[in-house]
N, C-alpha and C positions, 0 to 999 in steps of 0.2 A: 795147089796154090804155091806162088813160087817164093816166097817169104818163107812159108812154113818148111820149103825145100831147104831151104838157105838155112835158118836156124839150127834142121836136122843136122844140114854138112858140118856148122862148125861144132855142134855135142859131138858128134862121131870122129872130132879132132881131139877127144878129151880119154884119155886112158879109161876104159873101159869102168875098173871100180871105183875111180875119181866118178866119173860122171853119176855111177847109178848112186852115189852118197850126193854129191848133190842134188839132183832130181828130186832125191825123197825126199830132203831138208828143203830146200828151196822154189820145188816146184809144187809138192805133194803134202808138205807142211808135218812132216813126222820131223822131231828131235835128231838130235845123234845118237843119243840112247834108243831109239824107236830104229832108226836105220841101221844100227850097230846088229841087236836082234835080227832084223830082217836080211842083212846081207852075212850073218853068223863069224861079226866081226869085233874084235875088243874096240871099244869106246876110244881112244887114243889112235887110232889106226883112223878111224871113220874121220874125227877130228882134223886128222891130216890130211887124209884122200879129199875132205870137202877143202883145206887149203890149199891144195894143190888144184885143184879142179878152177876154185876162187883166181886163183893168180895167172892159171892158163886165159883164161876168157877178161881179165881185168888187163892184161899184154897185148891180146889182138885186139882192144874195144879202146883201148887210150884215147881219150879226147877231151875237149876245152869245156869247161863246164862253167855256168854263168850263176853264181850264189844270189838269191833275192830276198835279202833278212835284215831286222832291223836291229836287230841283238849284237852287239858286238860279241861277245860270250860266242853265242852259239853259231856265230857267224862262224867264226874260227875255231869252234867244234869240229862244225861240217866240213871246212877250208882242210883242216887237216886229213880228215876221213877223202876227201877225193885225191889230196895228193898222196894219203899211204896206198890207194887202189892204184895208184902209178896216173892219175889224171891231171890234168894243169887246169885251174881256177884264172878264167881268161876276164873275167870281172867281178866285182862284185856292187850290189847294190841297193839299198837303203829303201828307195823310192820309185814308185811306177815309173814315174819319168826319166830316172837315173837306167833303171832297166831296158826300158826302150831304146835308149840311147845305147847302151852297152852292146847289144844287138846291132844296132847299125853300126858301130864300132869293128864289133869282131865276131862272127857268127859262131854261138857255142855248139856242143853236139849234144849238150845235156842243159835243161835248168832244174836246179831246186828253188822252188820257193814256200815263201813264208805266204799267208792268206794275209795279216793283217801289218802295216807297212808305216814306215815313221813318219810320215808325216799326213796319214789319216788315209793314205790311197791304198786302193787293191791289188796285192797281190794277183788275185782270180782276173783281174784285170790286166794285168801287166801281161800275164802269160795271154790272155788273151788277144792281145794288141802282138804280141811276138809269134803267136801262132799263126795271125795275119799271114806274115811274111816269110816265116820258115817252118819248117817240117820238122820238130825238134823233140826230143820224149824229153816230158814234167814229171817232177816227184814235186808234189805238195810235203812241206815236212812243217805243222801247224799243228799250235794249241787249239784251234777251231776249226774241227773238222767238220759241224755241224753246219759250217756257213759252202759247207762246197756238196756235203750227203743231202739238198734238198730234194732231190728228183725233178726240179726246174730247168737243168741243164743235163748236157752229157756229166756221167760220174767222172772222177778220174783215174785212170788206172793202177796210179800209185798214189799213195795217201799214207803218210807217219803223223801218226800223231806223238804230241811233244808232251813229257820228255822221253827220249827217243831211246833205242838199244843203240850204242854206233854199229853191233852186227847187223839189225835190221835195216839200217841206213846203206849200209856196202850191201847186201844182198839186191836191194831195191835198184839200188845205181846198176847192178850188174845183170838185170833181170831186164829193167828198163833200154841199155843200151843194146844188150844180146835179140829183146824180140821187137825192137821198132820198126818198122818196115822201113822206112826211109833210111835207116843203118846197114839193113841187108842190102838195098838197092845201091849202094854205096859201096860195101862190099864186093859187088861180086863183078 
């Protein structure tokens, strides 16, 4: 598959013990301390290989990210967490309707949103209404994750629930834009 090709090329652009410290954290779900052991490395070393690894793939993946929250707070949590990954926050939006719009506005390469939305509209909605028309990777980052884990629809493939690690937020953003297909086909 030619995606899964793609993904391989750009690991294989990542220094060799960067890479296999993130793999195990971030794809494999072992600790640092659990990677540390395994790759027979002090804990502080591991820590840095996976920020190094972190900052290689958050360089070549830069792109416009679309915020869909009704928090001001956490709005500007997450606002911050995309611009320390090196991303630009190309909107932000409060409301299903405000999010659609943002999308026809400026096409992001990423959204996060919220499930439940200020003035009583769906998130799950919004993205759905945007998925219409673009090819885009979601991270759900919601206090109600039980409104999206029904088995009624497709799952999603990212999902935080609130309140959040900001590592697990960067991890997801950087997981999400590394294996989309529509990101590789862009790519290459």
């Amino acid at each position: 598959m030619e995606s899964e090709d793609d993904a391989s090329q750009r690991l294989m652009k990542i220094a060799p013990k960067s890479r296999q410290a993130f793999l195990l954290t971030a794809l494999e779900g072992f600790t640092p301390s659990e990677a540390a052991q395994i790759l027979g490395a002090e804990l502080s070393d591991i820590e840095s290989l996976i920020g190094d690894a972190q900052r290689e793939i958050d360089a070549e993946l830069a792109t416009d990210v679309l915020i869909i929250e009704d928090e001001p707070i956490i709005s500007a949590d997450i606002e911050s967490l995309v611009k320390e990954l090196g991303h630009t926050v190309s909107a932000t939006a409060t409301t299903h309707d405000e999010a659609v719009d943002a999308v026809s506005r400026h096409r992001p390469g990423l959204v996060l949103a919220d499930i439940q939305l200020a003035d009583g509209s769906s998130g799950i909605d919004a993205v759905k209404d945007i998925l219409k028309s673009i090819n885009v990777p979601v991270i759900f980052i919601t206090a109600f994750p039980e409104r999206l884990l029904t088995g009624e629809r497709p799952e999603p493939t990212f999902l935080i629930t609130k309140p959040f690690q900001p590592e697990t937020v960067k991890a997801a953003i950087s997981q999400a834009l590394f294996f989309h297909p529509a990101r590789q086909t862009e790519a290459a």
